[in-house]
N, C-alpha and C positions, 0 to 999 in steps of 0.2 A: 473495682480496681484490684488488681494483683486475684482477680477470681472471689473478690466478696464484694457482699453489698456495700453500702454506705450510704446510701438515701434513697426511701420509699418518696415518693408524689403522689397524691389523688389531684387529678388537674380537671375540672370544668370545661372545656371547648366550647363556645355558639356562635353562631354568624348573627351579628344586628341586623336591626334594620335599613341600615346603609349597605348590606354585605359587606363589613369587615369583621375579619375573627379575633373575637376576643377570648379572653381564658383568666381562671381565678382558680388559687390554688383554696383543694378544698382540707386534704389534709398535707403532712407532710413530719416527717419520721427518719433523724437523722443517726446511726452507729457509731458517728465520728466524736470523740470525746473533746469538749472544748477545754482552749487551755487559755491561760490566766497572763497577763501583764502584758508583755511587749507581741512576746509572743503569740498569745490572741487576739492583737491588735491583727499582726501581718495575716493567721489566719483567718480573720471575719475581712481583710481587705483583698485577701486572693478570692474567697468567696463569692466578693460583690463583683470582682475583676469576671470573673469566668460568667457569672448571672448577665452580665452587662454583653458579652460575648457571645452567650450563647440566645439572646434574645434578638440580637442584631443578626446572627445565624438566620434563625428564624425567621424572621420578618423576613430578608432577604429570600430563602427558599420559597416563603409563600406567595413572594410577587409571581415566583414563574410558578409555584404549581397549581395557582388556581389566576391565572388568567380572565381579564374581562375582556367580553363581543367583541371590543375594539383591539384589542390586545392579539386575541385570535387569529383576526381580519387583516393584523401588518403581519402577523408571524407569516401567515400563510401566503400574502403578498409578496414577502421574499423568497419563500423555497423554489422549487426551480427542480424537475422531474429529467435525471439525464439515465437513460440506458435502465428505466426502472427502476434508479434508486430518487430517493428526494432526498436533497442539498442544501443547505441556505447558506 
């Protein structure tokens, strides 16, 4: 933010045996200084707000970037080849 850090992650990534991605945070290293009372309440609840947000980010990108066989099989059902280019 503003050109400095404020949180390091070491994150785990693996696909199960279901092929779905899972991830576990391995370390994690924060610059931000916590504060005390009321105040640190709103900040550990903007926290959880954004975490919350940004996991629903996630899941949502990864529906389309990792597509299943069937998933493939309609995409490519509806595209539709005009003048060279392809459309859906």
């Amino acid at each position: 933010m503003n050109g400095e850090e404020k949180v390091h992650n070491l994150v785990k990534v693996w696909f199960n045996d279901n092929g779905e991605m899972e991830s576990s945070v391995l370390s994690s290293e924060s610059n931000v200084k916590k504060k005390r009372g009321i105040r640190g309440s709103i900040q550990k609840n903007a926290v959880e707000d954004l975490l919350g947000i940004l996991e629903k980010t996630i899941n949502l990108s990864l529906n389309y970037a990792f597509l299943s066989k069937g998933n493939w099989i309609d995409l490519l059902d509806m595209a539709e080849v005009k003048n060279g280019k392809i459309s859906f």
